[in-house]
C-alpha positions as CSV (number, residue, x, y, z in Angstrom):
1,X,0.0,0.0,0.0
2,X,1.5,3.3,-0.9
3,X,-0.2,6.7,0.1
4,X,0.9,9.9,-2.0
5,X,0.3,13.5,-0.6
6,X,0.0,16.5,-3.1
7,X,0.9,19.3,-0.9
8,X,1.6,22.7,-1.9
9,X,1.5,25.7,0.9
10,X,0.5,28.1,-2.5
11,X,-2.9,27.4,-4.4
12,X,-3.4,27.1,-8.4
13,X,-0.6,24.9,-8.8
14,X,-2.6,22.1,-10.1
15,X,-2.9,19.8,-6.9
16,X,-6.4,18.7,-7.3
17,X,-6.3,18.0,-10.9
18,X,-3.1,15.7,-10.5
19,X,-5.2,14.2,-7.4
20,X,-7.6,12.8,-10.0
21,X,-5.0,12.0,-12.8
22,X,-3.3,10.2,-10.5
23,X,-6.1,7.6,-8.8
24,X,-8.0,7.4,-12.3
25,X,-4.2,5.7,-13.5
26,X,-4.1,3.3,-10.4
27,X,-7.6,2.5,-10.6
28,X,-7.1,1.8,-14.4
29,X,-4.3,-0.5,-12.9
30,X,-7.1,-2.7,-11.5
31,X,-6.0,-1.3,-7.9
32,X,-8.4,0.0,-5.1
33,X,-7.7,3.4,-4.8
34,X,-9.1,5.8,-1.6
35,X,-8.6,9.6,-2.5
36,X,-9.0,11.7,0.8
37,X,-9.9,14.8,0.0
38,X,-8.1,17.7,2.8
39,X,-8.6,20.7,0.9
40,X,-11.7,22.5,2.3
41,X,-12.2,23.9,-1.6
42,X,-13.3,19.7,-2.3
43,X,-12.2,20.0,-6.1
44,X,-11.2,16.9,-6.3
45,X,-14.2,15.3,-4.3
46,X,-16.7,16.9,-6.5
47,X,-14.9,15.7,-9.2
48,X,-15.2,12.1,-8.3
49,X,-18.9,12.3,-7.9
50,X,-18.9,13.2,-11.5
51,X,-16.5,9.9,-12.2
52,X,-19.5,7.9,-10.1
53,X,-21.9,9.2,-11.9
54,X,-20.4,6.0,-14.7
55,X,-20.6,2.5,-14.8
56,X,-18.0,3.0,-17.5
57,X,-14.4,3.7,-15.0
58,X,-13.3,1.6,-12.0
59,X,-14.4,3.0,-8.9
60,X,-12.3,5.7,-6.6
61,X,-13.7,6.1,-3.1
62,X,-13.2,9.5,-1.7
63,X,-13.6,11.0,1.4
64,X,-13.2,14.3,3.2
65,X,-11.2,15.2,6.5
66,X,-10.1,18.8,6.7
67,X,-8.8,18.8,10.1
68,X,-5.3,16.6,11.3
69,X,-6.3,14.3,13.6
70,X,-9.4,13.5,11.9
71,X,-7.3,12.6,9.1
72,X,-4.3,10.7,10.8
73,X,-7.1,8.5,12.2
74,X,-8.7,8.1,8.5
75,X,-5.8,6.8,7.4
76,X,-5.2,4.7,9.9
77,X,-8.4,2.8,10.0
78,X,-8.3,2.8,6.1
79,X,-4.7,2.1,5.2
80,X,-5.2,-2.0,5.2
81,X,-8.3,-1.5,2.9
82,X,-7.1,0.2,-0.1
83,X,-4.1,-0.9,-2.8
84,X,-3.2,3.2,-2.7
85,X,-4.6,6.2,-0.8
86,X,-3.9,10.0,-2.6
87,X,-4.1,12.5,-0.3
88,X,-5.2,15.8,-1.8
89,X,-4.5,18.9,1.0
90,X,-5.0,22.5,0.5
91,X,-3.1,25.5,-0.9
92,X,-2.5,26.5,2.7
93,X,-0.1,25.3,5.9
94,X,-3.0,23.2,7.7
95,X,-3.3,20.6,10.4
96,X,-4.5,18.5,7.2
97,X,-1.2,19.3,4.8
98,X,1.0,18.4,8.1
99,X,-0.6,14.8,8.9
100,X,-0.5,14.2,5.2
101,X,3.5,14.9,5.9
102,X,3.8,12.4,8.4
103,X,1.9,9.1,6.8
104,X,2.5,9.7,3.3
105,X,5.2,7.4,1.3
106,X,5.5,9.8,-1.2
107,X,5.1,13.8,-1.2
108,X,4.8,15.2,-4.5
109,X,4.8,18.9,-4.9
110,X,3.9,20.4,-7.7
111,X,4.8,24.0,-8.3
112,X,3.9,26.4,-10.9
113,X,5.9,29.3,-13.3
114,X,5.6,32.8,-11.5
115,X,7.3,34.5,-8.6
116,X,4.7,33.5,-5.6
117,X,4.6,30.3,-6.8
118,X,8.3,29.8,-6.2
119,X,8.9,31.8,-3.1
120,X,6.4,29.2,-1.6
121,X,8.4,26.5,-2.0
122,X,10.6,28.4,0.4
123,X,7.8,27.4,3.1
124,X,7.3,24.0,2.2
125,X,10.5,23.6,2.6
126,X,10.2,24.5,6.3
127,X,7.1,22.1,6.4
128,X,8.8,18.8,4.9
129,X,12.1,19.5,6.9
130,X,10.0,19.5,9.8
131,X,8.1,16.7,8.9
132,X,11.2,14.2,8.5
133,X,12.8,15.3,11.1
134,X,10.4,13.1,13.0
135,X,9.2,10.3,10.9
136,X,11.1,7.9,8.9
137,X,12.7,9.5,5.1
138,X,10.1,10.0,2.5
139,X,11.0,10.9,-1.3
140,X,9.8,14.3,-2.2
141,X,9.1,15.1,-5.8
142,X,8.9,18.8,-7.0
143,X,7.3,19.0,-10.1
144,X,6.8,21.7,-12.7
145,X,3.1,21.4,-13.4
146,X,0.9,24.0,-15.7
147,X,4.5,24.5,-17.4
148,X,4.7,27.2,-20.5
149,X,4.4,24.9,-23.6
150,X,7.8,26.6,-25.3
151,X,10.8,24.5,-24.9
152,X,12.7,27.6,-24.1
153,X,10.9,29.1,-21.7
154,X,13.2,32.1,-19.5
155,X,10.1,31.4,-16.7
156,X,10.0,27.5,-16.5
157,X,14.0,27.6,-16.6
158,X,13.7,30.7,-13.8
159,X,11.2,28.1,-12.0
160,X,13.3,25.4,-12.1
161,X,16.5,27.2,-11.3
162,X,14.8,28.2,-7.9
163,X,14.6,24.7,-6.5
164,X,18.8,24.4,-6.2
165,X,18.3,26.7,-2.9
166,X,16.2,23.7,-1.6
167,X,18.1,20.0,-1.5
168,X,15.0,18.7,0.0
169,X,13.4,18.7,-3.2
170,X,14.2,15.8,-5.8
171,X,13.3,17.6,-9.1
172,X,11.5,15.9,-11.7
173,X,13.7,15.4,-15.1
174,X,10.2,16.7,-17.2
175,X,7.7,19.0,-16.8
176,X,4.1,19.1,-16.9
177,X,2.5,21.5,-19.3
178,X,-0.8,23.6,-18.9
179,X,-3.2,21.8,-20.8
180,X,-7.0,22.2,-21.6
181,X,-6.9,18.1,-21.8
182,X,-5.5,17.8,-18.4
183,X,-8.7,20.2,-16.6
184,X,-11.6,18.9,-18.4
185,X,-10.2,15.6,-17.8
186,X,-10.2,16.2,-14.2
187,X,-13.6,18.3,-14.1
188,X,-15.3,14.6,-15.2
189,X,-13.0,12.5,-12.4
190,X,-10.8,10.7,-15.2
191,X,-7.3,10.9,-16.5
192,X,-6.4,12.0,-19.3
193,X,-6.3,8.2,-20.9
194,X,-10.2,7.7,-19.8
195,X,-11.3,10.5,-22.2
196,X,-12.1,9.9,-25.6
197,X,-10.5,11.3,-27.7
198,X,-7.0,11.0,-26.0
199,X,-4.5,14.2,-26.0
200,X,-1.1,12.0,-26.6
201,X,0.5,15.1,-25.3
202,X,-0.9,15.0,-21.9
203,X,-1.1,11.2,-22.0
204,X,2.5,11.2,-22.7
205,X,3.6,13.6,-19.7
206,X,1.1,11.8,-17.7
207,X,2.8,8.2,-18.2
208,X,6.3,9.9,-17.0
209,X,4.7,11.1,-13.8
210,X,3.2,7.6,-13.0
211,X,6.2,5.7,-13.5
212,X,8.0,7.7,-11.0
213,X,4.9,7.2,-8.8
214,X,5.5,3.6,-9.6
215,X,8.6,3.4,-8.3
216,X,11.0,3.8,-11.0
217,X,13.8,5.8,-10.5
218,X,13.7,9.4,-11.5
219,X,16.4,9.6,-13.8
220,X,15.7,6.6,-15.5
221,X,12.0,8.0,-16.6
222,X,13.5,11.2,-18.6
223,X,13.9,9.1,-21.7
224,X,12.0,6.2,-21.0
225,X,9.0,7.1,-23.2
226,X,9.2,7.7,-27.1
227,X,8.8,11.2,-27.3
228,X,5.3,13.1,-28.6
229,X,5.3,14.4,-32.4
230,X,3.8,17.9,-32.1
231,X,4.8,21.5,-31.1
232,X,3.6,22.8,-28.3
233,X,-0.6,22.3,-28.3
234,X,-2.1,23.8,-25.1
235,X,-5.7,23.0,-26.1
């Protein structure tokens, strides 16, 4: 059983929508996937009532603890019960983001282009040194999500240049780009491979996140996947 926490101390970097990329892949695995949904916001909770709403896509169960302890003790008593639990927290520091800190497996951070988005990773920082400084090591995955689509980019370069102040943060060797596929995916509780017709663009970035997710070493994954034909579609 692994559980993943998508924590972010800033908002609008995409958490909620990687939430649900995320379980819809493991539940088309064929595994039994529990989302808990800590973000009082409940993007990703409504959005898996709209997945329920099908006989067509395996099942995710989600539920909803906004405070700590209600959540440490969710997790608990649901931990032996599910294959993988995603824990989606707010864009805030919360009693919810810190006990997602201390069970998770696996924190994945995703952080966006743009000056506040990057001086928050300055306080997550604080919040993930503090957390393993009194749990057992966890990897933690910073990832450039909603990414400019240019190759070039002087802002997703800037971005990524900003995490060498922080060695907490393994940084993901690809990048996630802001795509329309990617949202309206999400809005319906499905991944971006559930959705007819598929983006191979976002399917294709998609796959790279999950194999980390899977376990495969990071820098293995960079050129792991035969690479998209296309320029740079955001739609």
């Amino acid at each position: 059983m692994t559980t993943i926490a998508i924590a972010n101390s800033k908002g609008g970097v995409g958490k909620s929508t990687l939430a649900v990329q995320i379980a819809g892949e493991k539940a088309r695995q064929g595994r039994d996937v529990l989302v808990i949904n800590g973000d009082r916001q409940k993007s990703s909770e409504l959005a898996l009532l709209n997945r329920a709403q099908s006989d067509d896509f395996p099942p995710i169960t989600c539920v909803r603890y906004e405070h700590g302890p209600e959540l440490l003790a969710a997790h608990r008593a649901m931990k032996g019960k599910y294959d993988d639990i995603v824990i989606d927290v707010g864009g805030r520091d919360s009693s919810a983001m810190r006990a997602a800190l201390a069970v998770c497996d696996v924190a994945l951070v995703p952080f966006a282009p743009g000056s506040f988005e990057v001086w928050a990773l300055e306080e997550m920082d604080e919040l993930l040194r503090n957390a393993l400084s009194t749990r057992d090591p966890f990897p933690v995955y910073a990832l450039l999500n909603l990414a400019e689509a240019k190759a070039q980019s002087a802002d997703n370069s800037d971005a990524l240049s900003a995490l060498d102040e922080y060695p907490v943060y393994q940084q993901l060797p690809f990048v996630m780009v802001r795509r329309k596929p990617f949202a309206s995916a999400a809005g319906q509780g499905l991944s971006v491979h559930e959705v007819r017709p598929k983006n191979p663009k976002a399917c294709y970035e998609l796959d790279k996140l999950m194999q980390v997710l899977d376990g495969r070493p990071a820098y293995e994954v960079a050129d792991s996947l035969d690479p998209v034909d296309g320029g740079t579609d955001v739609a």
